[in-house]
SESE-667160 format. One record per residue (C-alpha): residue number from 0; x, y, z. Coordinates in Angstrom, 1 decimal, padded with zeros to 4 digits, always signed. Layout:
+-------+--------+--------+--------+
! lovex !      X !      Y !      Z !
+-------+--------+--------+--------+
!   NUM !      X !      Y !      Z !
...
+-------+--------+--------+--------+
% end
This chain:
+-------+--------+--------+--------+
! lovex !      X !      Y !      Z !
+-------+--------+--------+--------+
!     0 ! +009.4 ! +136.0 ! -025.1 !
!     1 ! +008.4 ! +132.2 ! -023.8 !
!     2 ! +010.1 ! +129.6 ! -025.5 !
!     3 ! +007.5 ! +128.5 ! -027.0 !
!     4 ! +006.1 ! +131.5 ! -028.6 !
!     5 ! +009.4 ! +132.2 ! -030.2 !
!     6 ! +009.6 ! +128.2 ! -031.0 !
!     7 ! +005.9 ! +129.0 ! -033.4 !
!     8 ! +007.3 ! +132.3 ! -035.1 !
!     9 ! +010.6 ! +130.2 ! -036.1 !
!    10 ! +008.3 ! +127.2 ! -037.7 !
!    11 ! +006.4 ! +129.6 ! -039.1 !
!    12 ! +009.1 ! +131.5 ! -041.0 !
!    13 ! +011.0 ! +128.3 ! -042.1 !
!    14 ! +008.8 ! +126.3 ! -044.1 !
!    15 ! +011.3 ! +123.7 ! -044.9 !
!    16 ! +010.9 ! +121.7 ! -041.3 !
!    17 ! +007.9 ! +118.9 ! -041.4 !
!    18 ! +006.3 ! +118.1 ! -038.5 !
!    19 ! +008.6 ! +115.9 ! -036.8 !
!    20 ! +011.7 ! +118.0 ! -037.3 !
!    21 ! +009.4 ! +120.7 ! -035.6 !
!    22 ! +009.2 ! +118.3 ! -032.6 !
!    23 ! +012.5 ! +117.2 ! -032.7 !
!    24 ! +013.9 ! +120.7 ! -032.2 !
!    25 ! +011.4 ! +121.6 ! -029.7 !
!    26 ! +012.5 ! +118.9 ! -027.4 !
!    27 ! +016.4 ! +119.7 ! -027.8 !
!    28 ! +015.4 ! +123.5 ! -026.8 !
!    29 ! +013.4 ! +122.7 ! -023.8 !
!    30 ! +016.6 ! +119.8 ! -023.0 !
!    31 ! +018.8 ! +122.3 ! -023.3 !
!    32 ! +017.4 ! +124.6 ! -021.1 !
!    33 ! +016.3 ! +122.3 ! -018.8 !
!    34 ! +019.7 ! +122.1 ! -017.0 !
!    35 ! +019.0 ! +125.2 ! -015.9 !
!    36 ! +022.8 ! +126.5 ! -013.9 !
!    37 ! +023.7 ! +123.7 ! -014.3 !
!    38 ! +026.8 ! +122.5 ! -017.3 !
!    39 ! +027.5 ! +125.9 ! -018.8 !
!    40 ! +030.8 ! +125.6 ! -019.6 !
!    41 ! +030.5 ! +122.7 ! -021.9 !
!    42 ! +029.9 ! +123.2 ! -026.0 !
!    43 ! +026.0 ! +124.0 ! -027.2 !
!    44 ! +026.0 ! +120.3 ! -028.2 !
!    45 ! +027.5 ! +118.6 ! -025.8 !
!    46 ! +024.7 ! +120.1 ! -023.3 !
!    47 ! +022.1 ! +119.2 ! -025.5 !
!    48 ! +023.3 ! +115.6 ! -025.6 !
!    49 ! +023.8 ! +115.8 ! -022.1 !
!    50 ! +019.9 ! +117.3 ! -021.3 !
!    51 ! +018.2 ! +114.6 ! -023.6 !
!    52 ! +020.4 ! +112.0 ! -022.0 !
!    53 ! +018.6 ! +113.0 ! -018.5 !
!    54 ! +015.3 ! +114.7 ! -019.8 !
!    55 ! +014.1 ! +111.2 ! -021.9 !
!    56 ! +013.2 ! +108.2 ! -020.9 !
!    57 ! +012.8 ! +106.2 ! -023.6 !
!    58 ! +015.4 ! +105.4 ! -026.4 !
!    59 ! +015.8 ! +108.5 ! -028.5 !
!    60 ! +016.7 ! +108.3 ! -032.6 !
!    61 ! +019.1 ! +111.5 ! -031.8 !
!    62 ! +020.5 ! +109.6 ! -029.1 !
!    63 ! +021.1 ! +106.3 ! -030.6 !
!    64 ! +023.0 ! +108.4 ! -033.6 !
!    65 ! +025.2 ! +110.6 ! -031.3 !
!    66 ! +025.6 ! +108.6 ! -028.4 !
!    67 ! +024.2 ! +104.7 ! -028.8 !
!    68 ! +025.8 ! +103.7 ! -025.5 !
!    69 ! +024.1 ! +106.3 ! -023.6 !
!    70 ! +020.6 ! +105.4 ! -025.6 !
!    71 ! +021.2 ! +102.1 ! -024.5 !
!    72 ! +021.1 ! +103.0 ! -021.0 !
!    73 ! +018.1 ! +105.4 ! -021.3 !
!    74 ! +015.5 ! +104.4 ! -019.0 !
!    75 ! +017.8 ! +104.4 ! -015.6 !
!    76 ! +016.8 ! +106.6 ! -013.2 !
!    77 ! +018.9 ! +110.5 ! -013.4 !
!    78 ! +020.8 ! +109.3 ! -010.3 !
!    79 ! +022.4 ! +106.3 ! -012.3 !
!    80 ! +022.6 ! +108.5 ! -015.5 !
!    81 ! +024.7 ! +111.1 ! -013.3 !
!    82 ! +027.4 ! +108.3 ! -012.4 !
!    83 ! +027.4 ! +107.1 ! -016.2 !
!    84 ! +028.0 ! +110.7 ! -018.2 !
!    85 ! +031.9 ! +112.0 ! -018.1 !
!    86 ! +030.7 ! +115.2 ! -017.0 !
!    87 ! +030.2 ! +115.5 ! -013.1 !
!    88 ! +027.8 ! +117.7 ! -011.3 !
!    89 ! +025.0 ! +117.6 ! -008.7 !
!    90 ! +021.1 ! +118.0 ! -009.3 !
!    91 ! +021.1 ! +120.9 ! -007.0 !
!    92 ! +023.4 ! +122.8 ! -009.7 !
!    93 ! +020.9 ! +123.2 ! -011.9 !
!    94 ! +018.8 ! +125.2 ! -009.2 !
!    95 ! +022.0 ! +126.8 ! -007.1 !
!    96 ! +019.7 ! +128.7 ! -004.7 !
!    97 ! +018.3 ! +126.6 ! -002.2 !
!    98 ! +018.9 ! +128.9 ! +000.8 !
!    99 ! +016.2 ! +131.7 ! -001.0 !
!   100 ! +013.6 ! +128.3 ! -000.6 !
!   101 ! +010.3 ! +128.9 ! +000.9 !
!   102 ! +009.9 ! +126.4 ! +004.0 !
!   103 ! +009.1 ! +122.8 ! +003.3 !
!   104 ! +010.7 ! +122.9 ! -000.5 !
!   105 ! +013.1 ! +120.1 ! -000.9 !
!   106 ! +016.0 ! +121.5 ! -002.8 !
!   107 ! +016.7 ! +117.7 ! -004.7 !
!   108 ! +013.0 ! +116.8 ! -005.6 !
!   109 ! +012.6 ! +120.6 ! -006.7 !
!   110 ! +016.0 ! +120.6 ! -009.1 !
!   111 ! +015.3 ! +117.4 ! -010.3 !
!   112 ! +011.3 ! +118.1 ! -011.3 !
!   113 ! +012.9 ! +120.6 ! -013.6 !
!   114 ! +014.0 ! +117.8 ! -016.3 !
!   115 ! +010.6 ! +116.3 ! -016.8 !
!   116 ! +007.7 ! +118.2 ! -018.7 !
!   117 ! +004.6 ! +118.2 ! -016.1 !
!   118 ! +001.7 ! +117.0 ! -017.0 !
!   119 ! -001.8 ! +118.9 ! -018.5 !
!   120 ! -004.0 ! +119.1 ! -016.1 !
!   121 ! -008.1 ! +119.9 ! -016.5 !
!   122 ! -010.5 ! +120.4 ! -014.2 !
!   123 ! -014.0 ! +119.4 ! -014.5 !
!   124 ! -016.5 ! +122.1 ! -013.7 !
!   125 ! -019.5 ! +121.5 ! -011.8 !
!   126 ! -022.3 ! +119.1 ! -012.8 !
!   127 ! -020.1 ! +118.0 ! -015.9 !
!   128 ! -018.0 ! +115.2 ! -015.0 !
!   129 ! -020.5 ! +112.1 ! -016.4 !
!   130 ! -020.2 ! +113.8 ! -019.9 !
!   131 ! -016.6 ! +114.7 ! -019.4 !
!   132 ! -015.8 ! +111.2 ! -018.9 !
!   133 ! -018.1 ! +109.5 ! -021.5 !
!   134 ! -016.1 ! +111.8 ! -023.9 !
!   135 ! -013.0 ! +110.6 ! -022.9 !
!   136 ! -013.6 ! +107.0 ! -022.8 !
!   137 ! -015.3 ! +107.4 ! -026.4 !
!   138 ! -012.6 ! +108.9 ! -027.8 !
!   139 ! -010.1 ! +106.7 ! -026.0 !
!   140 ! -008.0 ! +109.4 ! -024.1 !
!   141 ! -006.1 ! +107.8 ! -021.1 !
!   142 ! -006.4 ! +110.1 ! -017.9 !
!   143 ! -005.7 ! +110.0 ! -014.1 !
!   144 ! -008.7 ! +111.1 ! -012.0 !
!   145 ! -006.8 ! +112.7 ! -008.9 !
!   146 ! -009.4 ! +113.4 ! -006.4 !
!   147 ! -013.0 ! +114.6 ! -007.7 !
!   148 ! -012.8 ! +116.5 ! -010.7 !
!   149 ! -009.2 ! +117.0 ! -011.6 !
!   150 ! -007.0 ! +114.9 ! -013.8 !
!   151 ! -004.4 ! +114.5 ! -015.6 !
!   152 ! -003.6 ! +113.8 ! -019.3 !
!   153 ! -000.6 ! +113.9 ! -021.6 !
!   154 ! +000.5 ! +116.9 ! -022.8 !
!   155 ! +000.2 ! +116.3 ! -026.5 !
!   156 ! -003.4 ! +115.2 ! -025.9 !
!   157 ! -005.8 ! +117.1 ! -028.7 !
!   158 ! -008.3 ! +117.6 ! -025.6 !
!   159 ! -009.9 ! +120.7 ! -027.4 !
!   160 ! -011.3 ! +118.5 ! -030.0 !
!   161 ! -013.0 ! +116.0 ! -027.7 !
!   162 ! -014.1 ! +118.1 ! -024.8 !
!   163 ! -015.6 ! +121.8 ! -024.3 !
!   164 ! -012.7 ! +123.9 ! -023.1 !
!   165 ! -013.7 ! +126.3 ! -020.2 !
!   166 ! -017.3 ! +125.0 ! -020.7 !
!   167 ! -016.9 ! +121.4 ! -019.5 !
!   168 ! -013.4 ! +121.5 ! -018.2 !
!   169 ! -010.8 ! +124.5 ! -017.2 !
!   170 ! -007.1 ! +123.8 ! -018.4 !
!   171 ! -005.7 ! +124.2 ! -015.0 !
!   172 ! -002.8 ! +123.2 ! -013.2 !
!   173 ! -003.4 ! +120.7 ! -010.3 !
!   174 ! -001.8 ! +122.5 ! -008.1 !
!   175 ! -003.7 ! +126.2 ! -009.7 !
!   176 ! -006.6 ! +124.4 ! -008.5 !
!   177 ! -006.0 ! +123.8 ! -004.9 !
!   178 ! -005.3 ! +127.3 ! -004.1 !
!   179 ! -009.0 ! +128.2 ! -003.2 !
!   180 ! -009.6 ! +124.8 ! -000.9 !
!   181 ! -009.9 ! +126.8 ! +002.3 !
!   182 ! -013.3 ! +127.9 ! +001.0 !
!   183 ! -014.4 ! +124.6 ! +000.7 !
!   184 ! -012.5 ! +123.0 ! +003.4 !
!   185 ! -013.8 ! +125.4 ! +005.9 !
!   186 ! -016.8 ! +125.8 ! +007.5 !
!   187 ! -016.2 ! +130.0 ! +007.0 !
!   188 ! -017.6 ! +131.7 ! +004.6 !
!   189 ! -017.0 ! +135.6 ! +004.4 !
!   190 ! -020.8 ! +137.3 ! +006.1 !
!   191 ! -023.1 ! +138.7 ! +003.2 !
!   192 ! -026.8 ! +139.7 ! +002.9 !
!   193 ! -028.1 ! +136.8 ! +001.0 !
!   194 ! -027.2 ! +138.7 ! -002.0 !
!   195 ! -024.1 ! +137.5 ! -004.3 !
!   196 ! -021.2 ! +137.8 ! -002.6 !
!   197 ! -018.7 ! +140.5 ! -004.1 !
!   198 ! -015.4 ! +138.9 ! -004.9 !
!   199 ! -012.6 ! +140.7 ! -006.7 !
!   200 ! -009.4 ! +139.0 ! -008.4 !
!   201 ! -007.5 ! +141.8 ! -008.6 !
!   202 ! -004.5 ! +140.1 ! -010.6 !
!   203 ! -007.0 ! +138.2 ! -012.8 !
!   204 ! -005.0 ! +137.9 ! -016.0 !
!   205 ! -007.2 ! +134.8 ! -017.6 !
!   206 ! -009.7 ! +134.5 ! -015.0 !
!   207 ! -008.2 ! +131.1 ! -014.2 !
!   208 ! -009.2 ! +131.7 ! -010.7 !
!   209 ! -011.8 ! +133.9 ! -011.3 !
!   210 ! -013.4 ! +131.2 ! -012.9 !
!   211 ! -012.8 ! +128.3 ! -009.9 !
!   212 ! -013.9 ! +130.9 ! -007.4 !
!   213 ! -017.2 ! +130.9 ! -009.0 !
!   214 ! -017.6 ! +127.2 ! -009.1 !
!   215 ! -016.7 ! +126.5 ! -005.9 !
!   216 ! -019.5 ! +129.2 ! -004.8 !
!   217 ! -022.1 ! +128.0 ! -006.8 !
!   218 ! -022.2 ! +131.0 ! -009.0 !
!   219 ! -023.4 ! +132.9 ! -006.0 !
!   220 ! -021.3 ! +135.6 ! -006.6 !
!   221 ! -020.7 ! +139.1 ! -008.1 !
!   222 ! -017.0 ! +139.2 ! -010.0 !
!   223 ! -015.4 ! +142.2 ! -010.3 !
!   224 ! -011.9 ! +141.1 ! -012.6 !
!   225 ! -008.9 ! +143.8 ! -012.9 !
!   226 ! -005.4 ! +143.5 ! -014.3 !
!   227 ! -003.1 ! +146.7 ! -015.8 !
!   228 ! -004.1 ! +146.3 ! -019.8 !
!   229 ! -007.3 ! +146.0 ! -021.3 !
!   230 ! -005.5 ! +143.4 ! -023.8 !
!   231 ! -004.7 ! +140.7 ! -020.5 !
!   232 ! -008.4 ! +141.2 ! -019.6 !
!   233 ! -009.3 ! +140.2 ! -023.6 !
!   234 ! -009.0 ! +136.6 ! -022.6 !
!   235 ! -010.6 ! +136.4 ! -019.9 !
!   236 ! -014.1 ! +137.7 ! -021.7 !
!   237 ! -013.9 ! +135.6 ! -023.9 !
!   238 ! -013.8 ! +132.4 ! -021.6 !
!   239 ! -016.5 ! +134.2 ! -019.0 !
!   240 ! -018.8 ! +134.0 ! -021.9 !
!   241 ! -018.2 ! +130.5 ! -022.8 !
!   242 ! -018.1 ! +129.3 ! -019.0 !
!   243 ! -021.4 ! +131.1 ! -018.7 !
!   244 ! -020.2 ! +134.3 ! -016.3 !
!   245 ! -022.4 ! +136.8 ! -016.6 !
!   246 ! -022.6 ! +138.7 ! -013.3 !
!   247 ! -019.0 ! +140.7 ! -013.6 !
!   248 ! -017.3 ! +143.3 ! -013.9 !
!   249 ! -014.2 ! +144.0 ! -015.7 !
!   250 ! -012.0 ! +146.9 ! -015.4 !
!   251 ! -008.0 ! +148.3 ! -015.5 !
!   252 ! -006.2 ! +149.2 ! -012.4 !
!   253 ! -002.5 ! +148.8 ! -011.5 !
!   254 ! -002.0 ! +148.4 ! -008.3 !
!   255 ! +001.5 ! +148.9 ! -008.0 !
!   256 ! +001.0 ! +152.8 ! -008.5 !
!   257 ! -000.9 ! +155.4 ! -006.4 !
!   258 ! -003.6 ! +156.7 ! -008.3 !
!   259 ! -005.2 ! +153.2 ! -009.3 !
!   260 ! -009.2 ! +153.3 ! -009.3 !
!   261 ! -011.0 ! +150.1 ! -008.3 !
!   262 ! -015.0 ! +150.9 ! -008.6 !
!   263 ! -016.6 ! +149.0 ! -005.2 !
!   264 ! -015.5 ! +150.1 ! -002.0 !
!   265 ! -015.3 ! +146.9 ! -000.1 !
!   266 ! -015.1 ! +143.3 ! -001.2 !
!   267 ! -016.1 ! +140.3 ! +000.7 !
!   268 ! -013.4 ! +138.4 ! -000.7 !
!   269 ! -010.6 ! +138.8 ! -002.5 !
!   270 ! -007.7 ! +137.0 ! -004.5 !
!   271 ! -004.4 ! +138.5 ! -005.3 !
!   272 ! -002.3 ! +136.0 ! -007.2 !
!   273 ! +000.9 ! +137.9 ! -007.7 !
!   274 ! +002.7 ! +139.0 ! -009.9 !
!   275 ! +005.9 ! +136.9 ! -009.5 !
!   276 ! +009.1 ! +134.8 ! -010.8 !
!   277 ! +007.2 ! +132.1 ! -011.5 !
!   278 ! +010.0 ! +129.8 ! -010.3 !
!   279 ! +007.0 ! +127.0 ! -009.5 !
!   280 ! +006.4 ! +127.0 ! -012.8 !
!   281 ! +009.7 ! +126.6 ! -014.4 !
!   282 ! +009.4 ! +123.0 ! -015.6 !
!   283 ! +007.0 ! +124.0 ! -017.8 !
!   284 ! +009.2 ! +127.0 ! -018.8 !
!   285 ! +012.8 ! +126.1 ! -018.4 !
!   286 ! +014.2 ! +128.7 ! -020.0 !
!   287 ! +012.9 ! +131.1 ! -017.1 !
!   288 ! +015.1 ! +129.0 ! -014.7 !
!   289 ! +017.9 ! +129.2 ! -017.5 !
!   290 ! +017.9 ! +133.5 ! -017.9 !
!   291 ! +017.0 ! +133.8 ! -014.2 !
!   292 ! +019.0 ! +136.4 ! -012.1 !
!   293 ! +018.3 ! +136.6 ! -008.6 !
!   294 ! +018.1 ! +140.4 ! -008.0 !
!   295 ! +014.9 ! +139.6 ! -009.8 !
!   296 ! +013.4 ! +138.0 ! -006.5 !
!   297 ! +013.8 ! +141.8 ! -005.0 !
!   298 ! +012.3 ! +143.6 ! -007.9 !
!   299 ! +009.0 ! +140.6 ! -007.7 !
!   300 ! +008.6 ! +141.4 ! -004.1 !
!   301 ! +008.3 ! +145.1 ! -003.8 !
!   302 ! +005.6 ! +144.8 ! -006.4 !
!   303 ! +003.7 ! +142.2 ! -004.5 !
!   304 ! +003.7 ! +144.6 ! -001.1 !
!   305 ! +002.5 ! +147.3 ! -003.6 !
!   306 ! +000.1 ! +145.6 ! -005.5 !
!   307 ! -001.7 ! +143.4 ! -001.6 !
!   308 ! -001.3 ! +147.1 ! +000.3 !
!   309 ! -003.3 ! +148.6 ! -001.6 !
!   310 ! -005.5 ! +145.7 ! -002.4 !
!   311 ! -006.5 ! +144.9 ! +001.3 !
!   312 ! -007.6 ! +148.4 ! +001.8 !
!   313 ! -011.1 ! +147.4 ! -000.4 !
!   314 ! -011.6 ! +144.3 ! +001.8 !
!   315 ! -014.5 ! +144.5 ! +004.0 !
!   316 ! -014.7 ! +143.4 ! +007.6 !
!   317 ! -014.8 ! +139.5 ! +008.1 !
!   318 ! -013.5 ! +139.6 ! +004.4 !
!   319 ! -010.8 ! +137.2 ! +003.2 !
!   320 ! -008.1 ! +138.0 ! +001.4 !
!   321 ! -006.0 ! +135.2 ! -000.5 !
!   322 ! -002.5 ! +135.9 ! -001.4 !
!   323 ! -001.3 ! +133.5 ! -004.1 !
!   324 ! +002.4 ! +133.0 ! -005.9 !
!   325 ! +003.7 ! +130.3 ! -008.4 !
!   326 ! +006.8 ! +131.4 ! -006.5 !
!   327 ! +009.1 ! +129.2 ! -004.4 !
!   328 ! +011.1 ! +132.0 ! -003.2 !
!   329 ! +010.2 ! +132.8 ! +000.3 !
!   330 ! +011.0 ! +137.3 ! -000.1 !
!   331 ! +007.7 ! +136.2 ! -002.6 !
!   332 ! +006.1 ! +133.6 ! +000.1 !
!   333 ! +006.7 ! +134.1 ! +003.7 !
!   334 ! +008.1 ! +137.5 ! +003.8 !
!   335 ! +005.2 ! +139.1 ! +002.1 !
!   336 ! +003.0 ! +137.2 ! +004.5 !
!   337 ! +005.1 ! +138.8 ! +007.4 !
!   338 ! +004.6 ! +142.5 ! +005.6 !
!   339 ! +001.1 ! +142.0 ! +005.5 !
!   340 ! +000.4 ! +141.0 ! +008.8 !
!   341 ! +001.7 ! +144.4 ! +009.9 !
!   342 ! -001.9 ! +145.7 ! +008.9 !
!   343 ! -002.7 ! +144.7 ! +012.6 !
!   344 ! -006.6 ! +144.8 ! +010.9 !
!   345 ! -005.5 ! +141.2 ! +009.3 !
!   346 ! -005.6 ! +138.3 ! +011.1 !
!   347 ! -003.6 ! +135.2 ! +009.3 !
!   348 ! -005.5 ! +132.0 ! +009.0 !
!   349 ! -003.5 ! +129.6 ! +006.9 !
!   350 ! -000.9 ! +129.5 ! +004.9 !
!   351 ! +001.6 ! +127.2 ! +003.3 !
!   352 ! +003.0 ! +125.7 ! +000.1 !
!   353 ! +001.9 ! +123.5 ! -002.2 !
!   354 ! +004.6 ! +120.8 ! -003.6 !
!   355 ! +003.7 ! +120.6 ! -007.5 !
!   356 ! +007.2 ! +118.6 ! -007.7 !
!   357 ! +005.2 ! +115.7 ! -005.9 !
!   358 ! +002.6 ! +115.3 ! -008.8 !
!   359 ! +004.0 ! +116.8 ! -011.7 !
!   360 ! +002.4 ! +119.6 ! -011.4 !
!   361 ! +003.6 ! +123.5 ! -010.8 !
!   362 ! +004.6 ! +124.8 ! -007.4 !
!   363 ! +002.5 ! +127.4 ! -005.9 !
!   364 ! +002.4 ! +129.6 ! -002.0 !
!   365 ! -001.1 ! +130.5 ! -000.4 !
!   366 ! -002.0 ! +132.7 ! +002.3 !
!   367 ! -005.4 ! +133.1 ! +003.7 !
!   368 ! -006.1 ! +136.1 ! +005.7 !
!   369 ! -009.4 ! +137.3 ! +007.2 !
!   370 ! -010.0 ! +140.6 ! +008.1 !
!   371 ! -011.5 ! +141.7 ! +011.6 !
+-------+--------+--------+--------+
% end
């Protein structure tokens, strides 16, 4: 169960904690966990005093009971926190496996991205930004416009009550939103007959990319949206209808198994973002990096050759397939990359990593293939 999840069933059973005890003990949790490998043979409290020393940057009422010094000394940077605390260890312990690292992941910026809560990203969906923005400004939300239409807010911000969620903006990670650039970036386009084109996210979970897919095509296209239960797809139906999708198709089919049933033969394009650790995403969910076990890497990648086998055999010729991970491992990145291209049918035609760490954002792997 994410943290968080199990954070709202506590509050919700134990009445007696106001609103900023709620928030107090939310922050300790995600502190705590935050250190990741890192301090585990040291007392339940003396880790959490330890986390918020590093996590916060600005003074902290826990901290100036416990530990005044140490709250007096609460906006240096981690480095000079490190040499201050009477506790010695490295960033790098709190993420102790840099040698599993897909290429171009820096070990330190990586470990230490995983003691700072990233920020809430939205992007703004086609022909909405002037509104988007008036909104904003009116209800005097402070943002950071990176690039065109993406930006970034605080992640307490109320944004549902000022803007039109999935309508006017998607919640998306910055990084989330970058993973489709080659179709933009590139002066190929997968052939068609002047009809829609026929995409199919075959790991759609919430349509997150379903739905950025579509804007970056103009809504030229015919969606067909598949995970393994009905109630993942549940979501995503509801936010079609409000992002005004209406040419899709929605239907159940795990690709991980053998007798899976996808409806079109061939698609012109299609996305596979994979089931995986998630390790990109961990400082939003710290307590992932906290209970991870590496075996767990293994398990992850013998699904994601299951589930883009079997997924590449409905792509069409001059097709592109795009194989996406929040993963940082390269068995999830590189590897898989290197099992695909033994369908001698697939030619690879980018790929790399995108460093979430850099922008407080999540960590993601893309792979574009084309089919010939």
């Amino acid at each position: 169960m994410p943290l968080s999840h199990y954070l709202k069933q506590f509050f919700a059973a134990e009445k007696k904690y106001g609103s900023k005890d709620r928030k107090q003990i939310a922050a300790l949790c995600y502190h705590y966990y935050r250190l990741g490998k890192a301090a585990q043979d040291i007392s339940i409290e003396e880790r959490i005093l330890l986390a918020t020393f590093l996590c916060e940057h600005t003074s902290s009422e826990f901290l100036h009971f416990h530990k005044p010094g140490w709250n007096e000394k609460i906006t240096l940077l981690v480095s000079e926190k490190l040499l201050i605390i009477n506790y010695q260890f490295l960033p790098e312990d709190i993420f102790p496996w840099s040698n599993e690292l897909t290429e171009g992941i820096e070990p330190d910026k990586l470990a230490a991205s995983f003691l700072n809560q990233p920020d809430l990203f939205l992007r703004i969906r086609p022909g909405r930004k002037d509104i988007v923005l008036s909104k904003l400004a009116e209800a005097a939300i402070t943002f950071n416009l990176m690039g065109e239409d993406c930006m970034a807010i605080a992640n307490s911000t109320k944004i549902d009550s000022v803007l039109e969620i999935d309508r006017e903006v998607v919640v998306q990670d910055a990084s989330s939103q970058r993973v489709l650039d080659f179709l933009t970036g590139s002066s190929y386009t997968p052939s068609g007959d002047g009809s829609r084109l026929r995409a199919w996210d075959c790991c759609a979970a919430s349509g997150g990319k379903s739905i950025l897919a579509y804007d970056i095509l103009n809504g030229n296209v015919e969606l067909a949206v598949s995970d393994i239960r009905e109630s993942i797809l549940s979501n995503l139906k509801q936010r079609f209808k409000t992002a005004g999708i209406k040419h899709y198709h929605s239907f159940i089919a795990n690709l991980q198994t053998a007798n899976y049933q996808v409806p079109t033969t061939n698609y012109q394009l299609l996305l596979c973002d994979a089931p995986c650790t998630g390790s990109g995403t961990w400082s939003r969910t710290p307590e992932q990096l906290y209970f991870f076990k590496p075996p767990m890497i293994d398990e992850y990648a013998e699904r994601q050759k299951s589930i883009a086998s079997n997924a590449i055999k409905h792509l069409q010729k001059d097709g592109l397939f795009f194989y996406i991970t929040c993963s940082v491992f390269k068995k999830e990145n590189e590897d898989i990359v290197d099992f695909i291209k033994g369908d001698s049918s697939l030619q690879l035609l980018q790929m790399g990593s995108i460093k979430g760490y850099e922008m407080k954002a999540d960590s993601m792997f893309v792979a574009v293939f084309k089919k010939n």
